[in-house]
C-alpha positions, 0 to 999 in steps of 0.5 A: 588534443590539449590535456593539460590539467585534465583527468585523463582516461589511461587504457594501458595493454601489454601487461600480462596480470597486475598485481603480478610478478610474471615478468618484469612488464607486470612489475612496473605497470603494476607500480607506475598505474597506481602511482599515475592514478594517485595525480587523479587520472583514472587508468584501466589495466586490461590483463589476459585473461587467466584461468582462474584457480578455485577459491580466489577472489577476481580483482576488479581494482588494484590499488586505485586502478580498474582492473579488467581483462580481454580473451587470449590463447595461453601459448608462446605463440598467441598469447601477446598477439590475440590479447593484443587484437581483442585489447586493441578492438576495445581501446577503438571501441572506447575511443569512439564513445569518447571514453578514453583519452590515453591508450598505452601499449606495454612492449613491441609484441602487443603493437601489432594491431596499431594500424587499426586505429583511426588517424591522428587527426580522427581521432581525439585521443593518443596512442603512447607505447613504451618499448622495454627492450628491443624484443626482435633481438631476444633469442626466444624469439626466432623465426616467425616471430621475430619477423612479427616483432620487427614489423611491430617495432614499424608499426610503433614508429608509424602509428605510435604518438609518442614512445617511450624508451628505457635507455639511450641505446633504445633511443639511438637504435629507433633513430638510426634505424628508423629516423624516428625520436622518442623519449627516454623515461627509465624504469624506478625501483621502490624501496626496499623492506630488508627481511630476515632469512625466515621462509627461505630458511624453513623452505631451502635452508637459505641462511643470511650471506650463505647464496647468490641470487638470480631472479629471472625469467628462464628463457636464452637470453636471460643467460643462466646456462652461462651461470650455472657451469661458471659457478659449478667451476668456480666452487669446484675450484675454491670449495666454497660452500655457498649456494646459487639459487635461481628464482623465476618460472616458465615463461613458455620456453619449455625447452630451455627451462628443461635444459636449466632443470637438467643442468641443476640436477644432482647439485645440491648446492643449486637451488630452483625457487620457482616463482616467488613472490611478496616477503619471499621476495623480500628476503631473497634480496635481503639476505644475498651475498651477491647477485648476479645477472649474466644477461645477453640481452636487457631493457631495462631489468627490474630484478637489477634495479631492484637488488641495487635498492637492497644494496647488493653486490652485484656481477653483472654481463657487461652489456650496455643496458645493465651497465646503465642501470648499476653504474660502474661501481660493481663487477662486470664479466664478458656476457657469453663468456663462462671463462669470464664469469668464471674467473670473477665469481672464483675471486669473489668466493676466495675475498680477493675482492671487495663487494662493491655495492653501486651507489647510483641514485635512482628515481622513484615511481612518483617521479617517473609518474610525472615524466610520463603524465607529462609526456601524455600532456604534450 
């Protein structure tokens, strides 16, 4: 198929719902589509359909996107797996009226269905998928699902056109484990808008300097419960009187949210945002003293990139992928290890050190964009 200098038609599938902050997915197809979309290509979102909340508006178009959804069960265990069969019978269905040129899967879990495509040379239009991040791994995912996960991750390597990986470690794995090449296009950060303390001061009393800031989902490996038991050690020995405040939702592991909810209770200098959004957003980063990712496990996390744009200091779990997205230039623990954590957080408190503030350069989402339309145009 030759596409170059062409307008392409771009379904993309995986997303939950753009515009969105519902995890780190949604945030970059919710700014690399538009920016896709700007070079003249026209791309259709296909979200999950949502029960609506009474009295908004349904978006059909996101900024210069289409935007359209197909049916799906709201639970851990379905959710990915129906939505991805329904969006997947649509892309075959538009594939066979010409329609679409580009059909570009977001993550392993919404591949399952890739083996119901015609064969490449049946069809005249390509299958692109981008992996965040090695799902089979992740700790939420046990079991059942992550035999699910690891036959998705074949199913990629064998259907698949083209993938695209976040990071080098992505990259080996697929080669070593699977023999298979793919391209590695990392995510971007925009840039950022520094706010004053205004809604976070009037909601949680949160003044410039005076919190450190997690944004992450609440599932295991995102690794808060290591946080949490770091930090309360860590303030009970210094008697530093700044907060930590953890900022995300549900994210359907209801066990684990309960277990940081009752870890949290009783502290008064612990603070749970919630989801948050838009200028909330904004001035959590903005106003920071330190932000802190103690992950086991990464893609490529878009709350980091995003706090190295606010020019945050950060500490980090010393995992491969968050390294790769900082550099060297900030504080690094032990990942799983509270000890470790602990140990710095203390001399970060007490001033024994200086806040480091990376200093990588990073793309923007124009120029992943163009990567990724160029990869399209292969």
């Amino acid at each position: 198929m030759t596409t170059e200098n062409k307008k392409l038609n771009i379904i993309m599938i995986g997303q939950k719902n753009v515009p969105s902050r519902d995890g780190g997915i949604d945030v970059v197809v919710g700014e690399l589509a538009p920016e896709i979309a700007k070079k003249g290509h026209a791309v259709t979102l296909l979200n999950r359909k949502r029960k609506k909340e009474k009295g908004l508006p349904i978006l059909k178009e996101y900024k210069g996107c289409s935007l359209d959804e197909c049916f799906t069960i709201n639970k851990r265990a379905f959710d990915a797996l129906v939505h991805s069969y329904f969006a997947t019978k649509r892309a075959i269905k538009l594939g066979k009226k010409g329609k679409v040129d580009i059909v570009h899967y977001h993550a392993e879990g919404p591949c399952f269905f890739l083996y119901k495509f015609p064969k490449k040379e049946k069809r005249n239009y390509k299958i692109v998928v981008t992996i965040h991040g090695i799902d089979s791994k992740r700790a939420k995912w046990k079991g059942f699902g992550s035999k699910v996960l690891e036959i998705c991750e074949k199913r990629i390597v064998k259907y698949a056109d083209e993938i695209i990986v976040l990071s080098k470690k992505d990259h080996d794995f697929l080669l070593k484990t699977y023999g298979r090449e793919s391209t590695i296009i990392p995510n971007a950060v925009s840039t950022p808008e520094f706010l004053a303390p205004n809604t976070i001061e009037k909601k949680w009393g949160l003044k410039e300097k005076d919190y450190l800031l997690t944004l992450a989902r609440f599932v295991p490996e995102k690794g808060l419960h290591y946080l949490i038991e770091a930090f309360l050690n860590a303030t009970k020995t210094t008697g530093s009187n700044k907060k930590l405040v953890l900022s995300g939702n549900l994210s359907f592991d209801k066990n684990y949210y309960e277990k940081i909810v009752n870890m949290c209770k009783g502290k008064d200098n612990i603070i749970l945002t919630g989801f948050v959004d838009g200028e909330t957003v904004k001035e959590l980063y903005s106003n920071a003293y330190l932000y802190v990712l103690p992950s086991e496990l990464e893609g490529m996390s878009m709350s980091l990139l995003e706090a190295c744009a606010y020019k945050l200091p950060c500490l980090i779990s010393n995992i491969e992928e968050n390294i790769a997205v900082t550099g060297e230039n900030v504080y690094t623990f032990e990942t799983k290890n509270v000890e470790s954590l602990t140990r710095v957080l203390i001399d970060l408190l007490k001033g024994k050190k200086s806040l480091l503030v990376s200093n990588k350069k990073f793309f923007t989402w124009g120029e992943i964009a163009k990567k990724t339309i160029e990869l399209y145009e292969r």
